[in-house]
LUMSEBA-124506 format. One record per residue (C-alpha): residue number from 1; residue in one letter; y, x, z. Coordinates in nm, 3 decimals, always signed. Example, Ala and Ser with C-alpha at 12.3 -4.5 7.8 and 13.67 -1.06 7.14 Angstrom:
# residues 2
<1,'a',<-0.450,+1.230,+0.780>>;
<2,'s',<-0.106,+1.367,+0.714>>;
//
This chain:
# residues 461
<1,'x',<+2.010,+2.609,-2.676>>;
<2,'x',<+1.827,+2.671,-2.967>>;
<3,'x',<+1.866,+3.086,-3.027>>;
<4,'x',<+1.657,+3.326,-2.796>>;
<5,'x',<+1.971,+3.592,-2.826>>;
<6,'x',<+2.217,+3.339,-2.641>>;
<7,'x',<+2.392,+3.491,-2.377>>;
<8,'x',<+2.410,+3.333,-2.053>>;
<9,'x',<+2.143,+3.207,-1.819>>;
<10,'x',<+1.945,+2.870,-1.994>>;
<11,'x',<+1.761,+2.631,-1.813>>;
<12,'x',<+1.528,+2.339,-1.978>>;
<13,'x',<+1.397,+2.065,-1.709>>;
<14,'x',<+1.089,+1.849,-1.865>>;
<15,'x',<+1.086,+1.548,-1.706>>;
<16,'x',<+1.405,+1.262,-1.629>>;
<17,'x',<+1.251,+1.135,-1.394>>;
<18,'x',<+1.472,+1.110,-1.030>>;
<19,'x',<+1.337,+1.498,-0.935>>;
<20,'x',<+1.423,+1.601,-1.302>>;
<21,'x',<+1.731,+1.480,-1.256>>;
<22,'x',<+1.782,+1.619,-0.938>>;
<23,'x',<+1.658,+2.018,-1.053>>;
<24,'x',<+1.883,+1.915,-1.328>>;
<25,'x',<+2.212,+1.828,-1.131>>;
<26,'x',<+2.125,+2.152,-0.897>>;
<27,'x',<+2.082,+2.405,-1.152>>;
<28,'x',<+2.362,+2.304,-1.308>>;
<29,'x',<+2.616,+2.314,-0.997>>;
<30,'x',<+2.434,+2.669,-1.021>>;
<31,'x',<+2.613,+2.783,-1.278>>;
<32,'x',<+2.324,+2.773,-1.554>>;
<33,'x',<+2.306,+2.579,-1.881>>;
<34,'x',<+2.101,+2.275,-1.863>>;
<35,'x',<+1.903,+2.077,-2.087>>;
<36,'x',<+1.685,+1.806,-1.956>>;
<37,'x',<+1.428,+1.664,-2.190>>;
<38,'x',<+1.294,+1.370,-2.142>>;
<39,'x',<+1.008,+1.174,-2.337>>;
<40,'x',<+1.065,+0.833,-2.273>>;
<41,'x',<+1.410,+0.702,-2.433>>;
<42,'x',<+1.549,+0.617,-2.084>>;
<43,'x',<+1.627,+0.809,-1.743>>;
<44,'x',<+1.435,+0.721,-1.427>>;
<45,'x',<+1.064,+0.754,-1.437>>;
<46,'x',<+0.886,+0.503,-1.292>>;
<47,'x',<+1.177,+0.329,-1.105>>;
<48,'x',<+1.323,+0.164,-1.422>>;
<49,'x',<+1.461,-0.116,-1.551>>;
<50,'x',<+1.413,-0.367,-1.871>>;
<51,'x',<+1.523,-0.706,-2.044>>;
<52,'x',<+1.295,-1.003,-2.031>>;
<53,'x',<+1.465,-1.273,-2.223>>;
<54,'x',<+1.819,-1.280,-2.007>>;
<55,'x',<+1.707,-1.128,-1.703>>;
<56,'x',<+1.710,-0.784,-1.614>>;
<57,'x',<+1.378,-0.705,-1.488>>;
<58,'x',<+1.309,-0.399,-1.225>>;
<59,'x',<+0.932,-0.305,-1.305>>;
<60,'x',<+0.878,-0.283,-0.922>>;
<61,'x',<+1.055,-0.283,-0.607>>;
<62,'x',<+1.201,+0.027,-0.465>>;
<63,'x',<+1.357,+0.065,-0.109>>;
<64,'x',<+1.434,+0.376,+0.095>>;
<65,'x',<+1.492,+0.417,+0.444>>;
<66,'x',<+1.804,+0.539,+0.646>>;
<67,'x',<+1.618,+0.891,+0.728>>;
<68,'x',<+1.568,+0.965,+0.336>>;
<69,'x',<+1.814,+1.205,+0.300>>;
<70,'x',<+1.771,+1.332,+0.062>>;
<71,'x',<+1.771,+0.978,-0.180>>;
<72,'x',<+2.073,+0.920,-0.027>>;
<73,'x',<+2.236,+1.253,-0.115>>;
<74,'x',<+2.113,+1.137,-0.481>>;
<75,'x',<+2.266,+0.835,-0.431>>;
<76,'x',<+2.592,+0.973,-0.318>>;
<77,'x',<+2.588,+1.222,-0.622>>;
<78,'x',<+2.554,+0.981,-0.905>>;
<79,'x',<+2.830,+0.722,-0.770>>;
<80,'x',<+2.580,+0.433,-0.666>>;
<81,'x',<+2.560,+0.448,-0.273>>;
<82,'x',<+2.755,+0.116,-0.264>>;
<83,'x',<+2.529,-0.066,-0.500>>;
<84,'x',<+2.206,+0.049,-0.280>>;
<85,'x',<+2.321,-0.014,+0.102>>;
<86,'x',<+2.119,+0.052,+0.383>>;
<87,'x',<+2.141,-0.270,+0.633>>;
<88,'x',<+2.260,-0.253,+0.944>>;
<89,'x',<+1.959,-0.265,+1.197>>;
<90,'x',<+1.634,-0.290,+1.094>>;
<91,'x',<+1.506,-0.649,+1.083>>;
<92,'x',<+1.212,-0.771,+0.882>>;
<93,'x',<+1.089,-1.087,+0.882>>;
<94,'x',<+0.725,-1.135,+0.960>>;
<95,'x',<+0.525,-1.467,+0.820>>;
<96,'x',<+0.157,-1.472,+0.939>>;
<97,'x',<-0.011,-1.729,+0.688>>;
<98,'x',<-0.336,-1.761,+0.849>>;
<99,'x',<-0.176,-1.866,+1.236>>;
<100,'x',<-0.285,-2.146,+1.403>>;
<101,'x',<-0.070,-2.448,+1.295>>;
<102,'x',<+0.049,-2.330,+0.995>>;
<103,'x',<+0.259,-1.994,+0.897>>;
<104,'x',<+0.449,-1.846,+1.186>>;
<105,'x',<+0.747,-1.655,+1.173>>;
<106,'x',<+0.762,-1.254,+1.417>>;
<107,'x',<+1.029,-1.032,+1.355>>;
<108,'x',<+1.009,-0.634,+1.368>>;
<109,'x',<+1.347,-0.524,+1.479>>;
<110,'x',<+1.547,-0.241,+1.698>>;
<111,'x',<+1.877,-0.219,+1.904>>;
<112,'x',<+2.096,+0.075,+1.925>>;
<113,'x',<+1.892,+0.208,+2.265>>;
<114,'x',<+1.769,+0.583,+2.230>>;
<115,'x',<+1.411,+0.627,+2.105>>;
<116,'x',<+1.165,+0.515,+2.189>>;
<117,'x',<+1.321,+0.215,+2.351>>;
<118,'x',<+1.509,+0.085,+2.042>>;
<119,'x',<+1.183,-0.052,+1.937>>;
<120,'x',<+1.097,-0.169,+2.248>>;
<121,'x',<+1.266,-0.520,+2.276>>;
<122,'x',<+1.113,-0.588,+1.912>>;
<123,'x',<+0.805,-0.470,+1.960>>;
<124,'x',<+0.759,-0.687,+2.334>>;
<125,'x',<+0.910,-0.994,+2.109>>;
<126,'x',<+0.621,-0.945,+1.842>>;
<127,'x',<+0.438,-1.261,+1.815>>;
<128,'x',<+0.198,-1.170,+1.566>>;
<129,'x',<+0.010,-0.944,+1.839>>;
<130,'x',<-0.125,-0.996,+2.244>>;
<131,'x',<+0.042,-0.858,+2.498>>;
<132,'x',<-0.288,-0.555,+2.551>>;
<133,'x',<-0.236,-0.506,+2.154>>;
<134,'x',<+0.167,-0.413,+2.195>>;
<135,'x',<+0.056,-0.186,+2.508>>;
<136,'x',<-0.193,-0.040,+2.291>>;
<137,'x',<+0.058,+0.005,+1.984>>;
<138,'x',<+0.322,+0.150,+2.210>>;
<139,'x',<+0.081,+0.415,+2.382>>;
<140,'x',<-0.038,+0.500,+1.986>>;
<141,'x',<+0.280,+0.566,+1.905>>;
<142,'x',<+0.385,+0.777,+2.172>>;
<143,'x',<+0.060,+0.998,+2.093>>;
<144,'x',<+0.174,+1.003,+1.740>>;
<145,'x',<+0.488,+1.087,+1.848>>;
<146,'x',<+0.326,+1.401,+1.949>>;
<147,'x',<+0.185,+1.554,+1.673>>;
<148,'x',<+0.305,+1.771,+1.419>>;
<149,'x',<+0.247,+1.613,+1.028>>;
<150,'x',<+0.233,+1.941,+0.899>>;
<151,'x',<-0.072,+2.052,+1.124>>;
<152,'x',<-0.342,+2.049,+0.850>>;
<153,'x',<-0.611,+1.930,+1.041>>;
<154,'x',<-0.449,+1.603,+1.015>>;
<155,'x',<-0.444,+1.614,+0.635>>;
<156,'x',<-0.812,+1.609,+0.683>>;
<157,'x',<-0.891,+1.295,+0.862>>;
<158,'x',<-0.770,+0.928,+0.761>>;
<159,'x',<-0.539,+0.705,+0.938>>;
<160,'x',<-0.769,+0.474,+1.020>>;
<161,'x',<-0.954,+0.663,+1.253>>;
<162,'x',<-0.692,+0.812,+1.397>>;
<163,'x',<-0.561,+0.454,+1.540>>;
<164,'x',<-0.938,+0.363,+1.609>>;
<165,'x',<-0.944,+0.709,+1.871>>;
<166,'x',<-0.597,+0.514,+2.026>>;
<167,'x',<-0.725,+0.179,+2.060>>;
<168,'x',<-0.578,+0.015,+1.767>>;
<169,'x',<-0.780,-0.329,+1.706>>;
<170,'x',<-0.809,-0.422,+1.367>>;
<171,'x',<-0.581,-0.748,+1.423>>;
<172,'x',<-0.293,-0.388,+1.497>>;
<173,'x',<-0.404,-0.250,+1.236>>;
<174,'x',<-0.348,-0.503,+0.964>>;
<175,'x',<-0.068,-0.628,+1.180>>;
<176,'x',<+0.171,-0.339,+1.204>>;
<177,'x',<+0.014,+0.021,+1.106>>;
<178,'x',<-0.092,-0.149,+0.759>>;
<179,'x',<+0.185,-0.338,+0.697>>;
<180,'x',<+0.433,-0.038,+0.722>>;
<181,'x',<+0.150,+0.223,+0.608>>;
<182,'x',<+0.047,+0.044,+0.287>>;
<183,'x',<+0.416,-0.025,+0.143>>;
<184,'x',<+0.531,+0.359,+0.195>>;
<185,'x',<+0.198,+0.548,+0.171>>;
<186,'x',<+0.038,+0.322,-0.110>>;
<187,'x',<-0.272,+0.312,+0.091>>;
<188,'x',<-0.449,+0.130,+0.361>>;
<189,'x',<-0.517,+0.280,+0.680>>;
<190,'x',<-0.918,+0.410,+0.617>>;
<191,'x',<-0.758,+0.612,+0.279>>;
<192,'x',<-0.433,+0.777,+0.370>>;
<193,'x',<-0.407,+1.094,+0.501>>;
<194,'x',<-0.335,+1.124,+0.885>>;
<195,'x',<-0.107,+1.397,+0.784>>;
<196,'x',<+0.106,+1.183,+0.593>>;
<197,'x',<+0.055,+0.881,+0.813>>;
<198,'x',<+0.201,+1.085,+1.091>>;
<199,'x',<+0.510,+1.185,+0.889>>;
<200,'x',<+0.556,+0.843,+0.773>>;
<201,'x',<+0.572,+0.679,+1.130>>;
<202,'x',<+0.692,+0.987,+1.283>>;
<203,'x',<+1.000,+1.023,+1.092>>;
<204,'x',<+1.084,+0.673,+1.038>>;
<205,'x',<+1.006,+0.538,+1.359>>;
<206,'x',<+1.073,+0.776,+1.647>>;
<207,'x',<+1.308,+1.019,+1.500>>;
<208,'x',<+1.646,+0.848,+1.602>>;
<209,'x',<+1.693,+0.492,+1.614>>;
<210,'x',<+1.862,+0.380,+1.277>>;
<211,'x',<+1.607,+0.588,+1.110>>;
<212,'x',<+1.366,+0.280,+0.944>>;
<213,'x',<+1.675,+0.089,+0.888>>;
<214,'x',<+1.581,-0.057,+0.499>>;
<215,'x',<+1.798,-0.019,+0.178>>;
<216,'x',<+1.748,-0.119,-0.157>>;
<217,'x',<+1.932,-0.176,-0.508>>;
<218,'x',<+2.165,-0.451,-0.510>>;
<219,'x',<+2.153,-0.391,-0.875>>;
<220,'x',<+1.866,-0.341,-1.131>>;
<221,'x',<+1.707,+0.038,-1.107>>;
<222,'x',<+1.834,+0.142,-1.488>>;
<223,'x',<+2.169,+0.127,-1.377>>;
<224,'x',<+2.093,+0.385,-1.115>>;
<225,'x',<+1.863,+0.592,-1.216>>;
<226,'x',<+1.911,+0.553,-1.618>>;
<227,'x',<+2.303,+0.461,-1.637>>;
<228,'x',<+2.438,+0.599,-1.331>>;
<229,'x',<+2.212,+0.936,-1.376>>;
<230,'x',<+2.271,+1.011,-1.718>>;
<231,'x',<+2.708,+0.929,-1.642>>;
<232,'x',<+2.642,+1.252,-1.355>>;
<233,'x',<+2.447,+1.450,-1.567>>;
<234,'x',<+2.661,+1.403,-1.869>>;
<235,'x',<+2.959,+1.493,-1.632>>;
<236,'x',<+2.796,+1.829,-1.492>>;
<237,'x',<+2.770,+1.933,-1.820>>;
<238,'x',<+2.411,+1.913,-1.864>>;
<239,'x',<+2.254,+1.774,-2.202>>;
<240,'x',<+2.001,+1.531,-2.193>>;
<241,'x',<+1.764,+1.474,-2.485>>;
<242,'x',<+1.594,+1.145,-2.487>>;
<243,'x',<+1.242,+1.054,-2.692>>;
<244,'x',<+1.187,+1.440,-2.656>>;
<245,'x',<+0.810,+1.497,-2.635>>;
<246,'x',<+0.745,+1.839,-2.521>>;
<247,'x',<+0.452,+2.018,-2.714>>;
<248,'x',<+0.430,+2.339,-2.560>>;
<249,'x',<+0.556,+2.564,-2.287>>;
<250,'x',<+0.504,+2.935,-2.431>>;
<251,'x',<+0.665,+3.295,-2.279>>;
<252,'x',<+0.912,+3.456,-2.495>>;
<253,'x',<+1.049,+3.828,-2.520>>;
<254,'x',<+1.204,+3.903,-2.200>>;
<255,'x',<+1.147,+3.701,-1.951>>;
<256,'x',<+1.240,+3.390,-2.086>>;
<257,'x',<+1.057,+3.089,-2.165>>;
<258,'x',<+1.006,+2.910,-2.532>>;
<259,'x',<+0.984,+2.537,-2.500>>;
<260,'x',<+0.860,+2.359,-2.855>>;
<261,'x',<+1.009,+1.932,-2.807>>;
<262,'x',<+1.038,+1.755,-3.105>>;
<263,'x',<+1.149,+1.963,-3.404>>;
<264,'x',<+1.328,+2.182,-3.185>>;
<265,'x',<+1.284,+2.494,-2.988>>;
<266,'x',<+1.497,+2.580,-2.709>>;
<267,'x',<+1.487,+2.941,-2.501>>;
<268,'x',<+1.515,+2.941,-2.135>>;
<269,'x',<+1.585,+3.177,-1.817>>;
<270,'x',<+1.414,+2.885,-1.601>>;
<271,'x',<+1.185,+2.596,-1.677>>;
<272,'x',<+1.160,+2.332,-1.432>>;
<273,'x',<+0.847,+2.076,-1.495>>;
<274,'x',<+0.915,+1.774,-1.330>>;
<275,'x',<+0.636,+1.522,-1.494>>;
<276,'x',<+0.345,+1.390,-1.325>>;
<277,'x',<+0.050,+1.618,-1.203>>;
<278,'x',<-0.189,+1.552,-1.515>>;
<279,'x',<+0.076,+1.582,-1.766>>;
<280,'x',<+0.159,+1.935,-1.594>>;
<281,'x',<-0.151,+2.034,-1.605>>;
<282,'x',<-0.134,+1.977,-1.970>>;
<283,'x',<+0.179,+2.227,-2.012>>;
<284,'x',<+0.150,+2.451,-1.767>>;
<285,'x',<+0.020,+2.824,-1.930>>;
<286,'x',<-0.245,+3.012,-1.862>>;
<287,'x',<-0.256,+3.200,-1.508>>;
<288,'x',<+0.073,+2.970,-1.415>>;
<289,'x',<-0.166,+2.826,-1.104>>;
<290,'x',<-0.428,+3.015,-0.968>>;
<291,'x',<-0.658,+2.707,-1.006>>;
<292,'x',<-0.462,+2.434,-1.197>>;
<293,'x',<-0.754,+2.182,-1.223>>;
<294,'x',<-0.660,+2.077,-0.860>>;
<295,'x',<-0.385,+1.886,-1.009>>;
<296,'x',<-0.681,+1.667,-1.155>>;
<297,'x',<-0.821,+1.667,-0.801>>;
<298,'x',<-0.515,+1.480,-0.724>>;
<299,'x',<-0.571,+1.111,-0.785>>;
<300,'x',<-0.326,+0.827,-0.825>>;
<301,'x',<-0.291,+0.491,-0.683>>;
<302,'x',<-0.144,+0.132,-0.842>>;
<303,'x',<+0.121,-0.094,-0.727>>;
<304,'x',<+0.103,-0.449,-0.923>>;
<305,'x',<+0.440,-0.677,-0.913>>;
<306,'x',<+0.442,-1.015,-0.936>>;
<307,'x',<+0.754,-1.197,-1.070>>;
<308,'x',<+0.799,-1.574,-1.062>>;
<309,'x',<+1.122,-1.800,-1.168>>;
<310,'x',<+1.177,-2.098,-0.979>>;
<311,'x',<+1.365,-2.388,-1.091>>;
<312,'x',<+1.528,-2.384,-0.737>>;
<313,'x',<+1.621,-2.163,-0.445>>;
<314,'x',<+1.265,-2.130,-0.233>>;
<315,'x',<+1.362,-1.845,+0.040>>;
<316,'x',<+1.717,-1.781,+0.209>>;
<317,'x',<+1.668,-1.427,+0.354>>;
<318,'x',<+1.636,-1.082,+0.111>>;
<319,'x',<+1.300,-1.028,+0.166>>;
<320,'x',<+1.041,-1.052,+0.378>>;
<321,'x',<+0.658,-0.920,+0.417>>;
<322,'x',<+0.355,-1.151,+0.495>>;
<323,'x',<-0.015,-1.121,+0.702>>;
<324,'x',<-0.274,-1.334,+0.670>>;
<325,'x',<-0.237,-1.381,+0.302>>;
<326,'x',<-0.278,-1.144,-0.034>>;
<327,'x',<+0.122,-1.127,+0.003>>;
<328,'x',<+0.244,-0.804,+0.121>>;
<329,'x',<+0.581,-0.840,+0.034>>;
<330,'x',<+0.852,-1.059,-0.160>>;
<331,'x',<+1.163,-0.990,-0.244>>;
<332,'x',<+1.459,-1.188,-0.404>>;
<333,'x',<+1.596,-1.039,-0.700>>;
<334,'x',<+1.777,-1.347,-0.810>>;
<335,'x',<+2.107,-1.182,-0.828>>;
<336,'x',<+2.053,-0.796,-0.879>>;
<337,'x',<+1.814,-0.979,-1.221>>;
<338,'x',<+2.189,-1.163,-1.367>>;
<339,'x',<+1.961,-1.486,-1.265>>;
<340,'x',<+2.164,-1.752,-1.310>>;
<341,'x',<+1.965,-2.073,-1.261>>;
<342,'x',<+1.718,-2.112,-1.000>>;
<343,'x',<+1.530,-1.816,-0.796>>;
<344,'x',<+1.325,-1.517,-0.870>>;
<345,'x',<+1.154,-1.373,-0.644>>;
<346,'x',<+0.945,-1.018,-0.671>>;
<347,'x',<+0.596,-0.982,-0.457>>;
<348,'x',<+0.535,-0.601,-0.442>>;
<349,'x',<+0.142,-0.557,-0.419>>;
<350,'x',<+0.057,-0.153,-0.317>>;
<351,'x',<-0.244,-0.055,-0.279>>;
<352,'x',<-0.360,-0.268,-0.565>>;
<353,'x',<-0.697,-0.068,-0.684>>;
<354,'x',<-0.873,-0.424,-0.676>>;
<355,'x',<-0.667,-0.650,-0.891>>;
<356,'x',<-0.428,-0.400,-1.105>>;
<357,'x',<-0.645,-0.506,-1.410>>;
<358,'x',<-0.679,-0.891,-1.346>>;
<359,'x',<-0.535,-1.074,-1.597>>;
<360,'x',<-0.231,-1.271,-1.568>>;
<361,'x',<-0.364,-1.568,-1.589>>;
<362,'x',<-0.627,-1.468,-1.252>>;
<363,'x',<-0.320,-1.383,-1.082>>;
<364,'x',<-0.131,-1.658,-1.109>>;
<365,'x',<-0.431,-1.836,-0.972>>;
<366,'x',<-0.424,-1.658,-0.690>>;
<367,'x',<-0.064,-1.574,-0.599>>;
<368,'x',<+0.134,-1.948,-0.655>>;
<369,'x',<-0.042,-2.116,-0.381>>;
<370,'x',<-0.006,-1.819,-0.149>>;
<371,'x',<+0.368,-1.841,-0.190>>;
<372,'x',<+0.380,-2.265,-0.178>>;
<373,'x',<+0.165,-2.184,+0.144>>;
<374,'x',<+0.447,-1.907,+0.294>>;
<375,'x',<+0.746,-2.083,+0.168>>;
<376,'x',<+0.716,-2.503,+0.146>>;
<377,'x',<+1.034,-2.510,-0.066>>;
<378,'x',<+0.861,-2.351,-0.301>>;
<379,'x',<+0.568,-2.650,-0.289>>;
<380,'x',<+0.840,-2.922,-0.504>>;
<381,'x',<+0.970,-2.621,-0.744>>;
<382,'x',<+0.916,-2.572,-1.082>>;
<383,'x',<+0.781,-2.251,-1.202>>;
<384,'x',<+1.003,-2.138,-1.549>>;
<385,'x',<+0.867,-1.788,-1.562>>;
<386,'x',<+0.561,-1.579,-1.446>>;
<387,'x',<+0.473,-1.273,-1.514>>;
<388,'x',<+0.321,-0.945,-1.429>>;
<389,'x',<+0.438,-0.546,-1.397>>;
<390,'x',<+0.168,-0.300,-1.371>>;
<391,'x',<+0.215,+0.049,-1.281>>;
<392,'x',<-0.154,+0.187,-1.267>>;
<393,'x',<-0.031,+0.544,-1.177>>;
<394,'x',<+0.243,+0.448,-0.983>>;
<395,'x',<+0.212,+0.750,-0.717>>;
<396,'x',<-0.034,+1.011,-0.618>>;
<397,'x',<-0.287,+0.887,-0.366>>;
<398,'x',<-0.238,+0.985,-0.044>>;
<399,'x',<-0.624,+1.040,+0.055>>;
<400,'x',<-0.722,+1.297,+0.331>>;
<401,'x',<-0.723,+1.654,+0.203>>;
<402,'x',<-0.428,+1.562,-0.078>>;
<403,'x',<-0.213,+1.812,+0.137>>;
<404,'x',<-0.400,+2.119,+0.028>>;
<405,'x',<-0.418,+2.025,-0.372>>;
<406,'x',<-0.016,+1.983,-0.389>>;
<407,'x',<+0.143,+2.301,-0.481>>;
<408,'x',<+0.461,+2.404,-0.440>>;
<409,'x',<+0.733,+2.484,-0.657>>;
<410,'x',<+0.726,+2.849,-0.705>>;
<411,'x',<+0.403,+2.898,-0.986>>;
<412,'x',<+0.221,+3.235,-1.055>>;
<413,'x',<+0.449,+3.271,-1.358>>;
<414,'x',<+0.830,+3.405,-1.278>>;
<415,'x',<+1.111,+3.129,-1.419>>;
<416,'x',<+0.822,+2.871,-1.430>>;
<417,'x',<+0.859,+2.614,-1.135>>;
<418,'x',<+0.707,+2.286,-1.047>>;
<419,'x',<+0.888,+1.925,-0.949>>;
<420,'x',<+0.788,+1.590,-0.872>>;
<421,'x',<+0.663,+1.387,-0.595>>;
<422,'x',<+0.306,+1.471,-0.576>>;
<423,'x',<+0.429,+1.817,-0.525>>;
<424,'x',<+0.417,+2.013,-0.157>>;
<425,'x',<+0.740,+1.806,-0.026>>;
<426,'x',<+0.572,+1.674,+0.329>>;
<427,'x',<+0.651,+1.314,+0.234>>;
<428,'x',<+0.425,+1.070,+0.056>>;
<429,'x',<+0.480,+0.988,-0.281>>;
<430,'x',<+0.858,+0.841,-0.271>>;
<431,'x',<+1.212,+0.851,-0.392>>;
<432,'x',<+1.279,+1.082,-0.084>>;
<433,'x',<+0.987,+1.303,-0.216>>;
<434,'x',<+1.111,+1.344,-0.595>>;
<435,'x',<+1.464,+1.409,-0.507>>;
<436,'x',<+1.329,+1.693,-0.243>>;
<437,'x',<+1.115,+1.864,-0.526>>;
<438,'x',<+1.380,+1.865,-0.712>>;
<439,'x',<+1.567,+2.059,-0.434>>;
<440,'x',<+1.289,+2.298,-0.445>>;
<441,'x',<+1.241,+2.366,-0.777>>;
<442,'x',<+1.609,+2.422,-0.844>>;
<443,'x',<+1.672,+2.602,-0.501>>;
<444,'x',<+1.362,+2.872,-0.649>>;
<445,'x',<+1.509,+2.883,-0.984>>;
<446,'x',<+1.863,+2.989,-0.852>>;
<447,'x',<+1.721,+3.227,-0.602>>;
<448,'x',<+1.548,+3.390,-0.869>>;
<449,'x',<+1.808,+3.423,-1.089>>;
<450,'x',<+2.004,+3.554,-0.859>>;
<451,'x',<+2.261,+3.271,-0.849>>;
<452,'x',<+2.438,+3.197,-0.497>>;
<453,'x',<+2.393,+2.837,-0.421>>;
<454,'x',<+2.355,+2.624,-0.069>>;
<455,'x',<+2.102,+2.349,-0.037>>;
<456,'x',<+2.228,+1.999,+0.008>>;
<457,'x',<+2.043,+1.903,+0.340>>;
<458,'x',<+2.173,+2.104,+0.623>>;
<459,'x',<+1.923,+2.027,+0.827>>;
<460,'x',<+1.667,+2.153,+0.561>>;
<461,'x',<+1.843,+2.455,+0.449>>;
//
């Protein structure tokens, strides 16, 4: 709305990103006018979607587990749970490159037994550690089983020694702990947060058994989070303005909020920021935060993708994840890409401080005889395509002491409210954490406008 005398109760969300789509969605079932604005000219954030040539192209793989909720709630609510399932069991394929012999193939899977035992049978199966190392890993995990992620003492030490006070050898380490920890925390062990390691493992590990169980987009990202989002927002009756650079977040005559995007100026009850922590801290007003330079305080971390097109189908299973090697994890996207000819597979690199600037041609280098080495049907193929994706602020990082310098929704400044990530969620910087800011933020806004509403999670209500 563009008049500051409209009647009614006027929210403006900055940010489409999946938690600005999210406040969006809730403050609209809320009863209040929406706008969203977004800056880029496409929904989604950094889990998008674009054409190279005739392939759709995901800029970087995205999975969630069965215990994200709330991703799945988001899922549910924009029509596109079927096109993201969940498998049935957990079951990931292991290849160690660097075994004796050539690569060898472990497997990290659970049965339907009650925790802890459904990991049991995988875990005594593991071939990739000794017999003392899966003792050791299964006594760690009942001590992390213990402890609560939200004690903050944890958010002040690092993973890493953590597992070295339990035993953990570095062969465990790089093994297991690192090969879950780096793909969800974007971080290995020595630089994430215990606090966050601990809700990572804790949740998706030893809360029930089904609770790591993977899912992922059968179909590129835009047509969740860009086509799919924009369809339920457009249906809830909230508008959407696309290429809409916000310039200024200023406070009007009573109460409300004056928001300055492109050449227009729209008047709000409630303004929900949902854009990353720098470009907040840009916006945000005087005396919003009581110290808003600790957004700055709160770095970022990279995650560098790595596409190649074979000439010829090199790996039968979905994905798998890889030790021994610079591979973390590959991915075929043959099918989700409209690939028609051939295979294309998608190595998803976190944690990629080191290499997020090397040029294409370095990378190439590095990562084609990695794969021929993991996968000897890829040894006869033909590369048509190779290219790179490079998010360089893909999420915040999740160092020790992060926990303190994420705020939470509510700011100093009544109708203002935070979203995103990087905010105070409890989770590490995931789908699952966006969509539960955006729970927040909307959940604040409606309480403080007085406007009955119940949140979505029972569990977190």
């Amino acid at each position: 709305m563009t008049g500051d005398d409209t009647p009614g109760r006027h929210a403006v969300v900055v940010g489409g990103g999946i938690a600005g789509v999210t406040a969006a969605l809730q403050l609209a079932e809320g009863g209040l006018e929406v706008t969203l604005l977004e800056g880029r000219p496409r929904l989604g954030g950094l889990a998008f979607s674009f054409r190279r040539g005739d392939l759709t192209v995901d800029n970087g793989q995205h999975v969630y587990l069965r215990c994200c909720t709330a991703y799945r709630w988001f899922l549910e609510r924009i029509d596109a749970a079927a096109l993201a399932p969940v498998q049935d069991r957990l079951d990931v394929h292991v290849l160690d490159a660097a075994a004796p012999g050539g690569p060898r193939l472990g497997r990290l899977r659970r049965t339907a037994l009650p925790v802890p035992l459904h990991l049991a049978g995988g875990l005594a199966a593991y071939p990739h550690l000794s017999l003392a190392e899966r003792v050791g890993v299964a006594r760690a995990a009942m001590a992390l089983g213990r402890l609560d992620p939200a004690d903050p003492a944890l958010d002040g030490i690092d993973f890493a020694t953590w597992l070295g006070r339990h035993g953990q050898s570095p062969r465990a380490v790089a093994a297991l702990w690192d090969l879950v920890g780096v793909a969800t925390l974007n971080a290995r062990a020595p630089h994430a947060s215990m606090g966050l390691a601990a809700m990572v493992f804790k949740t998706g590990l030893l809360s029930e058994p089904g609770a790591a169980d993977i899912g992922w987009a059968r179909v590129p990202l835009g047509e969740l989070h860009d086509t799919l989002a924009r369809k339920a927002l457009d249906a809830a009756g909230v508008r959407t303005e696309l290429s809409a650079r916000v310039r200024g977040i200023t406070r009007a005559g009573g109460g409300r909020w004056r928001v300055a995007a492109g050449g227009e100026t729209l008047y709000a009850d409630a303004v929900v920021l949902a854009v990353a922590q720098r470009e907040a801290h840009a916006l945000l007003p005087e005396g919003a935060l009581d110290d808003p330079d600790r957004l700055l305080d709160i770095g970022t971390a990279p995650i560098l993708n790595v596409h190649v097109l074979y000439d010829r189908k090199v790996l039968r299973r979905p994905f798998f994840a890889a030790l021994g090697t610079p591979v973390q994890w590959v991915f075929d996207r043959t099918h989700a890409s409209g690939c028609t000819e051939g295979q294309y597979l998608a190595l998803s690199q976190s944690a990629a401080k080191d290499e997020i600037d090397d040029p294409v041609a370095v990378l190439r280098e590095r990562y084609l005889p990695e794969v021929e080495r993991l996968l000897p049907a890829a040894r006869g193929a033909h590369v048509r395509d190779f290219f790179v994706t490079r998010e360089r602020t893909a999420t915040f990082a999740p160092a020790p002491g992060v926990g303190r310098l994420r705020p939470g929704a509510r700011t100093r400044a009544p109708g203002l409210y935070l979203a995103g990530a990087w905010t105070a969620t409890g989770w590490p910087a995931t789908m699952e954490g966006a969509v539960r800011s955006g729970f927040s933020a909307a959940g604040a806004a409606l309480s403080a406008l007085g406007r009955r509403h119940e949140h979505p999670l029972k569990e977190a209500a």
